[in-house]
N, C-alpha and C positions, 0 to 999 in steps of 0.2 A: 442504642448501646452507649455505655457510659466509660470513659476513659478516666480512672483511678492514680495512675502511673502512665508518664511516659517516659522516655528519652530522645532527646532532640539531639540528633549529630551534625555537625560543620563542620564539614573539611573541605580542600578543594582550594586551587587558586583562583579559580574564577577565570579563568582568561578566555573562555568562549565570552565574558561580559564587557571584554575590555573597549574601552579605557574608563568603564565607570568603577575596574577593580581595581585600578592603578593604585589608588589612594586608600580606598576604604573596601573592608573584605567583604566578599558576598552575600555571609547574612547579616549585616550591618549597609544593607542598600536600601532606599524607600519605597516604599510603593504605596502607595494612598498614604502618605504623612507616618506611614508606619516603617518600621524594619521589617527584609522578610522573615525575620527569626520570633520578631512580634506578634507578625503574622499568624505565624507557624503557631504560636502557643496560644492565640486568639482562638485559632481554629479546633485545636484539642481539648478548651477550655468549654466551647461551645458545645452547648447540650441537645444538639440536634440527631435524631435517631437515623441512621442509614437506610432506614426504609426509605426517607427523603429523596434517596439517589438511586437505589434499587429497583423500585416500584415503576418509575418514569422509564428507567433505560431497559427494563423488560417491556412495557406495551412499545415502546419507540423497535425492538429487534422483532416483537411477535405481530404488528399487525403488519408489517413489510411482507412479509410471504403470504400475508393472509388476504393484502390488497394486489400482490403480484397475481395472486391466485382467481380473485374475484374478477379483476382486469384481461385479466388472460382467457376468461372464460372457461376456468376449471385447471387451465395448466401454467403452471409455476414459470415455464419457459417460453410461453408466448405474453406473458405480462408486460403490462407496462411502467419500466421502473421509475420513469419520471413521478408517475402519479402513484407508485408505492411510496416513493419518501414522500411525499404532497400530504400525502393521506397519514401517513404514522406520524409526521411530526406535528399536523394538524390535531389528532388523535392523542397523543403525547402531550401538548401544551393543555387539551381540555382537561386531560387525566392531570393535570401537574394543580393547574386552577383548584381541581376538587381538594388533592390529597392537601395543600399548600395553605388553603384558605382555611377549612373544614379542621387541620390541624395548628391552625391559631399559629404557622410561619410568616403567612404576611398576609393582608389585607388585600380587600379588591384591590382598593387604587393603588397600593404599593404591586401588585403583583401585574397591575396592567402596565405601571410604567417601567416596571424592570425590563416587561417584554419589548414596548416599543425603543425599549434603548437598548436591548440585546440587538433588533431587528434592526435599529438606525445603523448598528457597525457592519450590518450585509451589502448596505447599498452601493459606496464605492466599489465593492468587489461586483456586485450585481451589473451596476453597469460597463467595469473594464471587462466582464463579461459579456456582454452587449456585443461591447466594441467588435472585440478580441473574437465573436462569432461572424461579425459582419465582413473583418477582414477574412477572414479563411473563409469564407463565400465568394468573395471577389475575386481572392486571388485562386477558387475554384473553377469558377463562371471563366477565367482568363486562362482555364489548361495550362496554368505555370509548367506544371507539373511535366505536361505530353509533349510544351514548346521545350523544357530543356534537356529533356531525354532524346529529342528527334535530333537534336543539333550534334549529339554526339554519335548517335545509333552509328554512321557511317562511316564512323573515324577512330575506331578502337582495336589496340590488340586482344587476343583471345584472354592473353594471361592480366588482361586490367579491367577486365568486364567486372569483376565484381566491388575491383574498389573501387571504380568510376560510379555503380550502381549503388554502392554504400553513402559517396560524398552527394550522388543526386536527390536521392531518399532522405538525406540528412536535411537536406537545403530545402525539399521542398515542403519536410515535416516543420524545420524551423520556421518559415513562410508562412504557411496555413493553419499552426501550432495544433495540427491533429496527425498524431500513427495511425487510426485509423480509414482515415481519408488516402494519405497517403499509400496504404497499399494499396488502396483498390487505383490508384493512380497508377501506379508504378508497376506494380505486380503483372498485369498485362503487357506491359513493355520488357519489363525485363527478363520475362519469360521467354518472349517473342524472342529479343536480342541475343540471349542466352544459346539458345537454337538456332539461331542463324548462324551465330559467331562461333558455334561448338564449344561453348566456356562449360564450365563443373557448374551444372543448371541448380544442384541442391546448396553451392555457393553461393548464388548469385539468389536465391531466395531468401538466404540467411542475411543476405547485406542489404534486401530492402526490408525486412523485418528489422534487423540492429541501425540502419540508418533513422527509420520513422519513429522508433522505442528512442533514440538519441536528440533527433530534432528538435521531439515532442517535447521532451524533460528540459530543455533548455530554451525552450522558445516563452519569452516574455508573454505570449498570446497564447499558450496552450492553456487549456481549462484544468489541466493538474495541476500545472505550475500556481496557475491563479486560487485554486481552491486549497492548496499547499500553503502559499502564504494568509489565507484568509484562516486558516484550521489556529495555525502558530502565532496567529496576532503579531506577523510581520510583515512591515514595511514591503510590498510587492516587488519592488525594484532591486531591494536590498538582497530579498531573497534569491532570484533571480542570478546577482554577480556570486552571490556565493556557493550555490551548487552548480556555476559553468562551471570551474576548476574540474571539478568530479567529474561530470558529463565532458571534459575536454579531454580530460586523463583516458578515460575508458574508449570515447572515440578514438582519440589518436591510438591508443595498444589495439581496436579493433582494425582500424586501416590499415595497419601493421599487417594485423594477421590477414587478412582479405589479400595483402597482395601478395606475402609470404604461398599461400597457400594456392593463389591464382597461379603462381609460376610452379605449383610444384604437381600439376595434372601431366 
C-alpha cells in the first residue's frame, strides 16, 4: 500500500520524556541520529507493502492454538502453552525468512543478523528470569509462605482476619514474585483460619486473591513485571519504581476496604 498524502501531528509536552523534554520538544528528540518526526516521514516515505507485517502476525496468532491443539492431544485446553509460543514464533521467523528474503526486503545475511541482535536484547531479561525463578523456588522449598501465616494464625481478631490475610498474601507474592504460587500457599491457610476464627470466609478469599494479584505486579522478580519491562524496552529497575506508586495506591485503598468491611460482619 502506497501512501500518497499524509499528515504528521505534534502536540503534547512530552513530560512522560522528561528531562529529555526540558529543552527540546518531542518530535525534535533523536533516535538513531535521526528526529522522531524524521523518523515518522522515513517511515511514510518508505515503500514497503503491509503485507510485510500482516502476513507474520497472522501465522505467529494461527499456529498457537494449532500447536496448543497438537500438544494437547486434540484439546485446546490440555496444551502446552510453553511450547505453543516455541512452536509459532519458531514458525513465524521461517514464514518471515521466506516472505522477507523472496520479496527482495533483506538479504540472508542481513536477515540473519537482524535476528541474532533482536535475540541478543532477550538474554538479560532471559537470565533475570533465571534468577528471578530460582528465588521463588527457594523461598518455596522454605514454606515462607506457611512459616508466616502460622505465626499469626493464633493471634488475630475476627474483624482483621482479612487484612492480616491481604498484607500476608502481599508479602508472600512479593517474595516469590508469583500470584499463582501464592494462592495455593495461602489459600489453604486462610480458609482453614477463616473457619476457625468465624471471619466473612468469601472476604478473606478476596484478600488472598488481591494480596497475590498486588505482590505479583510489584515484585521486581515476578515474570510480568520482568516480561512488562522487556515488552517496552525498559530499563527493568526503572520500571519496576514506577508502577509501585500504582500498585501502592491500589493496595493501600484495598487494606482500607478489608478492614473496613472485616468490622462490619
Amino acid at each position: 500500500m502506497k501512501i500518497n498524502t499524509a499528515l504528521v501531528l505534534c502536540a503534547g509536552y512530552g513530560k512522560r520524556l522528561n528531562p529529555l523534554t526540558l529543552k527540546n520538544p518531542k518530535p525534535l528528540l533523536k533516535l538513531n541520529n535521526l528526529t522522531l518526526l524524521e523518523n515518522t516521514i522515513n517511515l511514510i516515505k518508505s515503500d514497503r507493502s503491509s503485507i510485510y507485517f500482516f502476513i507474520p502476525l497472522f501465522i505467529l496468532l494461527a499456529t498457537i492454538p494449532i500447536s496448543l491443539w497438537v500438544t494437547g492431544g486434540g484439546s485446546l485446553m490440555k496444551g502446552s502453552g510453553s511450547s505453543a509460543i516455541f512452536h509459532s514464533t519458531f514458525f513465524t521467523l521461517i514464514s518471515m525468512a521466506f516472505l522477507y528474503i523472496l520479496g527482495k526486503q533483506y538479504t540472508l545475511k542481513n536477515f540473519v543478523n537482524e535476528s541474532i541482535k533482536g535475540a541478543s536484547t532477550m538474554l538479560p531479561i532471559t537470565i533475570l528470569l533465571v534468577f528471578a525463578f530460582s528465588v521463588g523456588k527457594v523461598t518455596a522449598d522454605l514454606k515462607t509462605g506457611e512459616v508466616i501465616a502460622s505465626l499469626l494464625a493464633g493471634n488475630l481478631f475476627t474483624s482483621l482476619v482479612a487484612l492480616v490475610v491481604f498484607i500476608i498474601s502481599a508479602i508472600v507474592s512479593f517474595s516469590t514474585g508469583t500470584s499463582w504460587g501464592t494462592f495455593s500457599i495461602m489459600m489453604p491457610i486462610a480458609i482453614a483460619l477463616s473457619i476457625q476464627l468465624d471471619a466473612n470466609l468469601h472476604l478473606v478469599i478476596g484478600a488472598v486473591i488481591s494480596g497475590g494479584i498486588f505482590g505479583d505486579h510489584a515484585s521486581p522478580i515476578s515474570d510480568t513485571s520482568i516480561v512488562s519491562s522487556m515488552a517496552s524496552g525498559c530499563d527493568h529497575i526503572s520500571h519496576v519504581k514506577t508502577q509501585l506508586p500504582y500498585a501502592l495506591l491500589a493496595g493501600g485503598l484495598s487494606a482500607l476496604l478489608f478492614l473496613v468491611f472485616g468490622f462490619s460482619k
